[in-house]
N, CA, C and O of each residue as an XYZ file, in Angstrom:
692
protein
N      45.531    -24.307     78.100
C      45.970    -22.980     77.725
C      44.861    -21.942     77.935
O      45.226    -20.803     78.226
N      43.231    -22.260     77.797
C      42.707    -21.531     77.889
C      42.098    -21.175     79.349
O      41.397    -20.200     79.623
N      42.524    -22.173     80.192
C      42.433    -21.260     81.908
C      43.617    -20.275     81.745
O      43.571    -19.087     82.066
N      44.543    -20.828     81.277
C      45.705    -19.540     81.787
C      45.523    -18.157     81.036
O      45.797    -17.040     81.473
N      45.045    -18.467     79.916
C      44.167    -17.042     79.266
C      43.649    -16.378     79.649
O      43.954    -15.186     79.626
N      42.570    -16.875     80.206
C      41.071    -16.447     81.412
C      41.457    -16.353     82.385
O      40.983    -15.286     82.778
N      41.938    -16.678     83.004
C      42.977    -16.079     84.471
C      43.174    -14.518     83.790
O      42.725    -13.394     84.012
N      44.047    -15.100     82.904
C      44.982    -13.747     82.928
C      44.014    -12.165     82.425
O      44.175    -11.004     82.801
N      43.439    -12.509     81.861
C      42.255    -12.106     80.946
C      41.389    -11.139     82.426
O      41.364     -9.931     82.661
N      41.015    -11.855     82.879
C      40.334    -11.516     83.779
C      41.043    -10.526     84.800
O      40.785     -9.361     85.103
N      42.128    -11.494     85.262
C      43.112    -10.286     86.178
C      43.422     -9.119     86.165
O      43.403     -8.207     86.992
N      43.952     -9.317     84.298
C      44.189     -7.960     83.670
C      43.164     -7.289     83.834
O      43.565     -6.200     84.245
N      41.966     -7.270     83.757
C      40.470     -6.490     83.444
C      40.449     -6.002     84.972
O      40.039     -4.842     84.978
N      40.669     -6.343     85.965
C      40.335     -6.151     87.209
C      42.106     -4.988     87.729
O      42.253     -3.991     88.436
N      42.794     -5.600     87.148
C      43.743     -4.486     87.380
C      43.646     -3.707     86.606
O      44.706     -3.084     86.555
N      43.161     -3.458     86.132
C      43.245     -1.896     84.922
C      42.251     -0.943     86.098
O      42.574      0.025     86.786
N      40.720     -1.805     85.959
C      39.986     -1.230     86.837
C      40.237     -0.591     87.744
O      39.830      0.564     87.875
N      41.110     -1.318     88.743
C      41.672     -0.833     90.115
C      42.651      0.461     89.657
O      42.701      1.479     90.346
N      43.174      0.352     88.815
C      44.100      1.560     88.628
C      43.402      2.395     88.195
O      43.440      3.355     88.965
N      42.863      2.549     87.497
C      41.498      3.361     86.755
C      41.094      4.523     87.921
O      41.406      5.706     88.054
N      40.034      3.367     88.890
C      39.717      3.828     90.292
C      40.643      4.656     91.327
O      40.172      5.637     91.902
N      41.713      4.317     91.506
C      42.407      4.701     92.498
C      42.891      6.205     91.428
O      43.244      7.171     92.104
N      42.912      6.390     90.053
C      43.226      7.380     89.790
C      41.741      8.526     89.810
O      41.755      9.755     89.883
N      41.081      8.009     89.758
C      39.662      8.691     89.783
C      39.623      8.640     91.138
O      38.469      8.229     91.021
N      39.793      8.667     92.376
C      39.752      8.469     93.574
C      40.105      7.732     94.405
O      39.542      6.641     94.316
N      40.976      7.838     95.403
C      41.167      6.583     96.173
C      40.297      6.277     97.269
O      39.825      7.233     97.884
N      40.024      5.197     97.595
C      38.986      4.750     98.373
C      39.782      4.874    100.049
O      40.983      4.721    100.276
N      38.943      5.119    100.824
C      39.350      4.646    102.295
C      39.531      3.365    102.602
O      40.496      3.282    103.361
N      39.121      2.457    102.402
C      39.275      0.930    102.520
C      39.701      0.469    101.769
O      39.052     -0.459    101.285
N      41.000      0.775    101.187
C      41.557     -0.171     99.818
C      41.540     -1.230     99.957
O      41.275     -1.693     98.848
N      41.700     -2.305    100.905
C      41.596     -3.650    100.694
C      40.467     -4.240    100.148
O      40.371     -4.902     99.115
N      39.584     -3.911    100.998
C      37.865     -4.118    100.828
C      37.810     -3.620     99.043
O      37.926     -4.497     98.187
N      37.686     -2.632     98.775
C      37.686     -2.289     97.508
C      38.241     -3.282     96.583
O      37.672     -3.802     95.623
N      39.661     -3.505     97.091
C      40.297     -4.354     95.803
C      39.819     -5.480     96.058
O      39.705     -6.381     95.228
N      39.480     -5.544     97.276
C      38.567     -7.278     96.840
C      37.463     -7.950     96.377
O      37.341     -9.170     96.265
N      36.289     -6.688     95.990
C      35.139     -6.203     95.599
C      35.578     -5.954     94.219
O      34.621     -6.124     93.464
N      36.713     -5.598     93.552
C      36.976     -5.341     92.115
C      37.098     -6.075     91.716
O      36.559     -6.169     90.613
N      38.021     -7.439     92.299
C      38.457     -8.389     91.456
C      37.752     -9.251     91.985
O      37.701    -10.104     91.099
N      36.965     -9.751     93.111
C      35.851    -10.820     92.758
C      34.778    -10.713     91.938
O      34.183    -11.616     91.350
N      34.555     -9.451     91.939
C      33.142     -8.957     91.391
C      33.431     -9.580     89.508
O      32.767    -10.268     88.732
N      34.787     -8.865     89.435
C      35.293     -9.127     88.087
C      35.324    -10.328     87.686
O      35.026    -10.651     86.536
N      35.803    -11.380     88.867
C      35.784    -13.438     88.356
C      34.414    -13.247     87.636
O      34.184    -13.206     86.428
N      33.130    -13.088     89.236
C      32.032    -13.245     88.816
C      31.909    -12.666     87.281
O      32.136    -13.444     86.354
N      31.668    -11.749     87.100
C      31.169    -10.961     85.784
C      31.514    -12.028     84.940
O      30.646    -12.721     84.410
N      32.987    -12.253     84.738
C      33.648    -12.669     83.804
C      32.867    -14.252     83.268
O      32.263    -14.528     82.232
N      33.196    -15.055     84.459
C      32.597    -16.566     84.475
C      31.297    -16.874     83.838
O      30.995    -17.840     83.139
N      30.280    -15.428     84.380
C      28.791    -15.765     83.735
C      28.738    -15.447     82.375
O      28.012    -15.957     81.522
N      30.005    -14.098     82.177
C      30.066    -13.646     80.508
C      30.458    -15.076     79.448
O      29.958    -15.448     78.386
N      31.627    -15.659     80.336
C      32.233    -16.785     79.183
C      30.793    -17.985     79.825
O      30.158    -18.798     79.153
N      30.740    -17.861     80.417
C      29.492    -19.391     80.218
C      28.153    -18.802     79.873
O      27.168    -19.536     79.950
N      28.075    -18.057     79.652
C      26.297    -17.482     78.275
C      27.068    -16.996     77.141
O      26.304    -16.381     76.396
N      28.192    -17.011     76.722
C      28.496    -16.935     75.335
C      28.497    -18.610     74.937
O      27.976    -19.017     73.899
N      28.988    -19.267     75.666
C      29.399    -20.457     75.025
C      27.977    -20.965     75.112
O      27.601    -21.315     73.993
N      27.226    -21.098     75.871
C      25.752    -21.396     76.121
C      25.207    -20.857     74.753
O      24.876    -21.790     74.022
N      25.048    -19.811     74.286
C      24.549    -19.257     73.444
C      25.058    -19.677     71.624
O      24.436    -19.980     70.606
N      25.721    -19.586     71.789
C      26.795    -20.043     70.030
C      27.855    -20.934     70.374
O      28.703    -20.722     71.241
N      27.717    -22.413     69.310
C      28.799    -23.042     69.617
C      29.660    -22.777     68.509
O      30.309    -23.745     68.113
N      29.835    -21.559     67.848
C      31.109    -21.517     67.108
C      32.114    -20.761     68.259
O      33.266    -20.569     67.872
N      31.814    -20.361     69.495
C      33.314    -20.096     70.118
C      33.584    -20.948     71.287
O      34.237    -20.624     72.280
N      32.845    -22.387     70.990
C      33.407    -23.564     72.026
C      34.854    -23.945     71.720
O      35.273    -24.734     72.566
N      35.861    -23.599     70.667
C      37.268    -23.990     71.117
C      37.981    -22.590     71.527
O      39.209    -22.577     71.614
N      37.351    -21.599     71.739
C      37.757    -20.594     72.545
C      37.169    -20.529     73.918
O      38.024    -20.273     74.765
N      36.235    -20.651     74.280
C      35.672    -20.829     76.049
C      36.290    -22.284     76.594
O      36.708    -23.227     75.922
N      36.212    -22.151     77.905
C      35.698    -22.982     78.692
C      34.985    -23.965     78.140
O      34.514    -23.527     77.091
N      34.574    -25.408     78.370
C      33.746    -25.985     77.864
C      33.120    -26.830     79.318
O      31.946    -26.864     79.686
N      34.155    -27.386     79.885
C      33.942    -28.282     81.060
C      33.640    -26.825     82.656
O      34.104    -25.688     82.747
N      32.621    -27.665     83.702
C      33.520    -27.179     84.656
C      34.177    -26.926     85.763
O      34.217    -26.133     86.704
N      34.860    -28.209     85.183
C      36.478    -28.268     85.802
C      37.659    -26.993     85.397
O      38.534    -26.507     86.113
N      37.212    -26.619     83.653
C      38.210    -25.789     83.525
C      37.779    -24.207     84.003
O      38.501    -23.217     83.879
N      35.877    -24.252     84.805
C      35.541    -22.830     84.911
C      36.510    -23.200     86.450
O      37.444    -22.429     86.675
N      36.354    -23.936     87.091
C      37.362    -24.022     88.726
C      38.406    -23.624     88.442
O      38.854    -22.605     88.968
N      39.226    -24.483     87.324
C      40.537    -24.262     87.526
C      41.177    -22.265     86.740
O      42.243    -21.674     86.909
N      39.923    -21.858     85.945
C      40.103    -20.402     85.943
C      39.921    -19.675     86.978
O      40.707    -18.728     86.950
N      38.935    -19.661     88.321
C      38.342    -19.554     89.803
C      40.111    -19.298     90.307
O      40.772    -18.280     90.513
N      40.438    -20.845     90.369
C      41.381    -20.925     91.340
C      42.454    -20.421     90.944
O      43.076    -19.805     91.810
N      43.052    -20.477     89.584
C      44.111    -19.655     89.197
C      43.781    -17.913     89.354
O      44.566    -17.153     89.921
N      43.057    -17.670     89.014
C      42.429    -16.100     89.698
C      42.417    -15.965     90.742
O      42.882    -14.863     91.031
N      42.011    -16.716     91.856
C      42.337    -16.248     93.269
C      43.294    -16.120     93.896
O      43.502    -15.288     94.780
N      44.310    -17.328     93.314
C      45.847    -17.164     93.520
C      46.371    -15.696     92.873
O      46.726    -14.727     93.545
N      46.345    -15.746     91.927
C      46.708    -14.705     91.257
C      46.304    -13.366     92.197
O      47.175    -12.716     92.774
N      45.135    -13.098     92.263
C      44.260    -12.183     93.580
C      45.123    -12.003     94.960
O      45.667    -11.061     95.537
N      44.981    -13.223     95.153
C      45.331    -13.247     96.858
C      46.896    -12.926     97.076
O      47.422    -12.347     98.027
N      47.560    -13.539     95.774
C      49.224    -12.940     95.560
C      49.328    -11.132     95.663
O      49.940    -10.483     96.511
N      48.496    -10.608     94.476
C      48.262     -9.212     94.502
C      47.994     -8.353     95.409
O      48.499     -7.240     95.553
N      47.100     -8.920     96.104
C      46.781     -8.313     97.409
C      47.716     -8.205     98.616
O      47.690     -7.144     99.240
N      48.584     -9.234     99.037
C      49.910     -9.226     99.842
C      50.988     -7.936     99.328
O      51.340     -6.937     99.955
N      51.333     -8.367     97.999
C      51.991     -7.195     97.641
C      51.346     -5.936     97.525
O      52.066     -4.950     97.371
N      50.151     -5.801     97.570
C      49.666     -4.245     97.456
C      50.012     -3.776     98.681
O      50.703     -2.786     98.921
N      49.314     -4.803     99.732
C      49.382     -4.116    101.088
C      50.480     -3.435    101.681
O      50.398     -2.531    102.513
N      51.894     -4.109    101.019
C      53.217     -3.646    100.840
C      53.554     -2.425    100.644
O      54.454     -1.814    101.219
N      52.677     -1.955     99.642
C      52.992     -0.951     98.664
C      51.856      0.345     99.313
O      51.883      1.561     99.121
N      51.163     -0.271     99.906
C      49.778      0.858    100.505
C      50.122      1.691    101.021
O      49.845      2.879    100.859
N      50.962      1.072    101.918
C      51.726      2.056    103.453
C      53.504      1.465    103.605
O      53.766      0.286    103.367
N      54.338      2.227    103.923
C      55.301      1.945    104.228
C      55.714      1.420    105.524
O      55.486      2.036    106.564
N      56.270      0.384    105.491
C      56.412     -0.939    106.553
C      57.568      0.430    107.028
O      58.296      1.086    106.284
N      57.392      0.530    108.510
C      58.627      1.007    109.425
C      59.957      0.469    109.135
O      60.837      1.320    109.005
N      60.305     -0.792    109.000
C      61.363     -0.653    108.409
C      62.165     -0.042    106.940
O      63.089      0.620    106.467
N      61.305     -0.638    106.766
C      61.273      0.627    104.662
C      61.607      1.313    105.326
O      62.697      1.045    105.833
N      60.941      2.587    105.751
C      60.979      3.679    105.888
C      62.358      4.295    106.721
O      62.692      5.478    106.659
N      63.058      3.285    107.480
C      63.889      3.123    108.657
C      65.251      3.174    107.468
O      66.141      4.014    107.602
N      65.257      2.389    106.576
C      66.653      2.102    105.844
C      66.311      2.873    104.359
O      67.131      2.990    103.449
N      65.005      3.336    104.334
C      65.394      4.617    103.083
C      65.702      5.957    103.797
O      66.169      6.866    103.111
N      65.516      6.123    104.905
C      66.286      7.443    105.709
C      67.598      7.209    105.835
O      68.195      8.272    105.662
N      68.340      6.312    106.058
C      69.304      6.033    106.555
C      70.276      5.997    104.987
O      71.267      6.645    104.650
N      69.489      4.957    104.290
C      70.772      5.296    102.675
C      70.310      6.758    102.161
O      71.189      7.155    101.396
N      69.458      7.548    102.259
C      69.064      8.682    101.501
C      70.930      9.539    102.359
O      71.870      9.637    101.570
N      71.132      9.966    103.682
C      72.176      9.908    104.323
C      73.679      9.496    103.875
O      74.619     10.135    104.348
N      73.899      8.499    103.024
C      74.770      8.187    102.032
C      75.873      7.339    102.801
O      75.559      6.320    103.415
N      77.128      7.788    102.740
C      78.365      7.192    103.081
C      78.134      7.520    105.024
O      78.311      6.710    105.934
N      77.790      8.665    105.099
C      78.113      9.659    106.337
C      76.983      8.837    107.193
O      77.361      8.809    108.364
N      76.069      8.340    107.075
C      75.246      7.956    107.813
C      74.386      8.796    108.223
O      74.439      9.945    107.784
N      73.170      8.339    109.371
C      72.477      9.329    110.158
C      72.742      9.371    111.595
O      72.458      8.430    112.336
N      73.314     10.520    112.014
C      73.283     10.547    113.224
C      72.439     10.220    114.141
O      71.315     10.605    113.819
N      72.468      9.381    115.709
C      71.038      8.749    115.786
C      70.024      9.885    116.535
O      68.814      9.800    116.324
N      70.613     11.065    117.514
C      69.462     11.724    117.136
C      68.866     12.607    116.297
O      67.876     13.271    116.605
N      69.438     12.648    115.221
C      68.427     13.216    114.340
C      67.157     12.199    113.664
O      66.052     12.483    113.203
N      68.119     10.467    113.902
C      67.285     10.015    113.417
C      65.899      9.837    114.445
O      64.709      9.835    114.128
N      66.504      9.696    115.726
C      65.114      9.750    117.196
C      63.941     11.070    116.530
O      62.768     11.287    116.835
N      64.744     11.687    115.648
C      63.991     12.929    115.957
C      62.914     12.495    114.312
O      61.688     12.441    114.403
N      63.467     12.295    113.277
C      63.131     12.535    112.130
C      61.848     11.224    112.500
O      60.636     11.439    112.493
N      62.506      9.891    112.802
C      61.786      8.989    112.688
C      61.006      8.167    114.067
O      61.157      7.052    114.567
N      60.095      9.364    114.377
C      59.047      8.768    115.827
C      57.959      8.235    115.524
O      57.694      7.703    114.445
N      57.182      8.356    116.566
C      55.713      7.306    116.380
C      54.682      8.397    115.596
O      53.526      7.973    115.581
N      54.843      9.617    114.989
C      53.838     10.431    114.273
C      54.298      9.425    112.974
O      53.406      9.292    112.137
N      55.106      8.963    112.795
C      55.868      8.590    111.204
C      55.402      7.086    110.942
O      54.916      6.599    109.921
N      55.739      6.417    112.346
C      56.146      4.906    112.085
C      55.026      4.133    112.809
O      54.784      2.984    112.440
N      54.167      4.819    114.049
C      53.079      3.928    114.626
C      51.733      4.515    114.606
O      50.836      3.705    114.842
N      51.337      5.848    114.360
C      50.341      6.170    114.773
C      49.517      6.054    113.190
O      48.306      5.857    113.083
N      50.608      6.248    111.860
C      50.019      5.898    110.721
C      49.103      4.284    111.200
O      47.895      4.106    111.046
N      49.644      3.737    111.521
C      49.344      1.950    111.302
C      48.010      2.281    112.121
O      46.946      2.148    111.516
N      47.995      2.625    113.211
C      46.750      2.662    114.038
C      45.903      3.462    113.825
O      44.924      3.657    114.546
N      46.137      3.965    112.925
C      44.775      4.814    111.934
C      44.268      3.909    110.793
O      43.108      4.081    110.416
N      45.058      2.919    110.180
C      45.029      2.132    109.243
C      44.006      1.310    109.809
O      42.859      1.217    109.372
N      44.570      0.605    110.996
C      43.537     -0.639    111.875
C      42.175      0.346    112.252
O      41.088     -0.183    112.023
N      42.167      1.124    112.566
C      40.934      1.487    113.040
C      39.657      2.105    111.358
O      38.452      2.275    111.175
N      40.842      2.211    110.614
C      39.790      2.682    109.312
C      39.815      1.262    109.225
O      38.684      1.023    109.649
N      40.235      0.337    109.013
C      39.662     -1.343    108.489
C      38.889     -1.948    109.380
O      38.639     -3.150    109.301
N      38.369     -1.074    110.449
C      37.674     -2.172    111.970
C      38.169     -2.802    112.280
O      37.619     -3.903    112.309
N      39.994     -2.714    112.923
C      39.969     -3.721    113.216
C      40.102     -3.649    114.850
O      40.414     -4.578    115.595
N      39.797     -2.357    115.192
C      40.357     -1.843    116.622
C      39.350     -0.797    116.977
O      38.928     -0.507    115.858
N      38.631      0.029    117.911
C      38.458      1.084    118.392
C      38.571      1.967    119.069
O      39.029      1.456    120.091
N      38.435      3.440    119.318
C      39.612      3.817    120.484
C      37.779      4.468    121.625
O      36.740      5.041    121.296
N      38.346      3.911    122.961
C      37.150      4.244    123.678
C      37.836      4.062    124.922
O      38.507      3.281    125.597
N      37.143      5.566    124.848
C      37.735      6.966    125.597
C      38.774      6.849    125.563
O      39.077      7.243    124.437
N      40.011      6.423    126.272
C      41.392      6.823    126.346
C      42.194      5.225    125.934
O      43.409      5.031    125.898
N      41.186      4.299    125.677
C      41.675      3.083    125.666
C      41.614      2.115    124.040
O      40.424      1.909    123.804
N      42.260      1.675    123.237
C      42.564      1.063    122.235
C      42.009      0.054    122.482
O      42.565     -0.519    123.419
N      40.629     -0.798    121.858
C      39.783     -1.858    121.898
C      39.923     -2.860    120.346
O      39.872     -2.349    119.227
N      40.108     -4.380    120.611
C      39.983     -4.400    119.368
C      38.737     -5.107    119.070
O      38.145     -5.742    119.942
N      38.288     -5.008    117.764
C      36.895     -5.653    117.557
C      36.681     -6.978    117.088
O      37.787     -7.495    116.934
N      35.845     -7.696    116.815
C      36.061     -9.260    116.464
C      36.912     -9.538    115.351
O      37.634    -10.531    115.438
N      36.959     -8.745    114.190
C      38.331     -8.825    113.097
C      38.933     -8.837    113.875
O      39.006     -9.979    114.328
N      39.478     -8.185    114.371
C      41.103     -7.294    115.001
C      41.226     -8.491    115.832
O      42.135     -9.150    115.327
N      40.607     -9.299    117.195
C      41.003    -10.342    117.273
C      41.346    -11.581    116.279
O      42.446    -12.097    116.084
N      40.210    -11.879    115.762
C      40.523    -12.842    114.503
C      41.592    -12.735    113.820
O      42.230    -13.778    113.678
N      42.184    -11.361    113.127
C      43.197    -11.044    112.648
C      44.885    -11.767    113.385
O      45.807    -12.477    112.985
N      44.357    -10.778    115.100
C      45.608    -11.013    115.896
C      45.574    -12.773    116.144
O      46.736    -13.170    116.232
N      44.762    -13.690    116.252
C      44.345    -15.024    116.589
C      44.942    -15.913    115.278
O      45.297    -17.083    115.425
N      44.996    -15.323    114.182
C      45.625    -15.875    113.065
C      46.914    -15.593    112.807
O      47.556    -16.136    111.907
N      47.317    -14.804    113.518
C      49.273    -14.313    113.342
C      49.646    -15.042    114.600
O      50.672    -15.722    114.596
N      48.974    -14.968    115.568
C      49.766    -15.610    116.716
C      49.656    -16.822    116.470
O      50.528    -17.516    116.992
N      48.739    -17.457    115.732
C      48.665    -19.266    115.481
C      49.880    -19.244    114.761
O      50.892    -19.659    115.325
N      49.965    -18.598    112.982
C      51.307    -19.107    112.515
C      52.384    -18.740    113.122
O      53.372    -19.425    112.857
N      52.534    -17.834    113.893
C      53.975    -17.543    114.922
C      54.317    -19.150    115.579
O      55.343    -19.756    115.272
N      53.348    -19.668    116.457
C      52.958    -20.840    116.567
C      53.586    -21.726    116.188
O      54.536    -22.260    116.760
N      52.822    -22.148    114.520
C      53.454    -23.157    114.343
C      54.781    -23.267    113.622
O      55.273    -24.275    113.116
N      55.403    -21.686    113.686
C      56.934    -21.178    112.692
C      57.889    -21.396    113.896
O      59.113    -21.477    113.791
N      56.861    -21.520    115.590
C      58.074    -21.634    116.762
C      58.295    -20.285    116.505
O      57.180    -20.161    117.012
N      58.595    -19.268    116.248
C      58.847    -17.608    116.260
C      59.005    -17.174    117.686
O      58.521    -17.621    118.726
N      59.484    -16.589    117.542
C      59.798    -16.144    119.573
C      58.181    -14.568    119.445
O      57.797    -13.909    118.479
N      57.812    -14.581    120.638
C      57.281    -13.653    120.335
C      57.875    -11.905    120.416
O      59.036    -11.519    120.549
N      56.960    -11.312    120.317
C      57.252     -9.583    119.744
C      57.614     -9.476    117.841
O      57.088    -10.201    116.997
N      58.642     -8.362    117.566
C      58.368     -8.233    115.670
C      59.584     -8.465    115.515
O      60.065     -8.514    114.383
């Protein structure tokens, strides 16, 4: 019970933070950031509960004692982390399709005519956001007239085309 405490304990502390932050400023690199908040936060946390318990054993049936149970707080936090982070990225920027079928029900019964929609929904809306995104995360550069990507940006693309791979996925989106 008391990893799932300290998980949670911890998570919570690192999401408050992040919200905290992003209301005091939002960062240009939100990923990087949120991953700097909430590791930084395991760390903090792990050395806080193992020099309390180090220090006084009247709160050894509240800490950690073994550690196996400081891992299994680690690993339930990173899950927890690495879950958060998928869905943020969700939530960061609007996926072209989002954006494709909240124009379209905002429209109602009547629908959208399609060129207004050619018109409403082009590449200022739906592609050139994303490629400002990749190039603020490094993962691409633009030199001179040409779109380069950098060793992330391969690595990145080298890890989607493997699981396409092994899902058999036809290629393109």
């Amino acid at each position: 019970m008391l990893v799932l405490l300290y998980s949670l304990l911890l998570f919570s502390i690192a999401f408050i933070f992040h919200i905290v932050l992003w209301k005091v400023r939002l960062p240009k690199r939100q990923t990087k950031v949120l991953l700097q908040i909430f590791f930084g936060t395991l760390i903090i946390g792990i050395l806080f509960l193992s020099s309390i318990s180090s220090f006084t054993s009247a709160v050894d049936d509240f800490t950690p004692q073994k550690t196996s149970e400081y891992i299994h707080v680690c690993l339930l936090f990173v899950s927890l982390t690495l879950s958060y982070m998928i869905t943020y990225s969700a939530l960061e920027a609007d996926s072209p399709t989002l954006v494709i079928v909240m124009t379209i029900e905002k429209e109602g019964q009547e629908g959208l005519d399609k060129k207004e929609f050619d018109r409403i929904l082009n590449d200022d809306l739906l592609i050139k956001p994303r490629i400002k995104d990749i190039i603020t995360d490094k993962m691409a550069y633009l030199d001179g007239e040409k779109y380069k990507l950098t060793p992330k940006g391969v690595l990145f693309a080298r890890i989607f085309i493997l699981y396409r791979r092994l899902l058999n996925a036809p290629k393109g989106g």
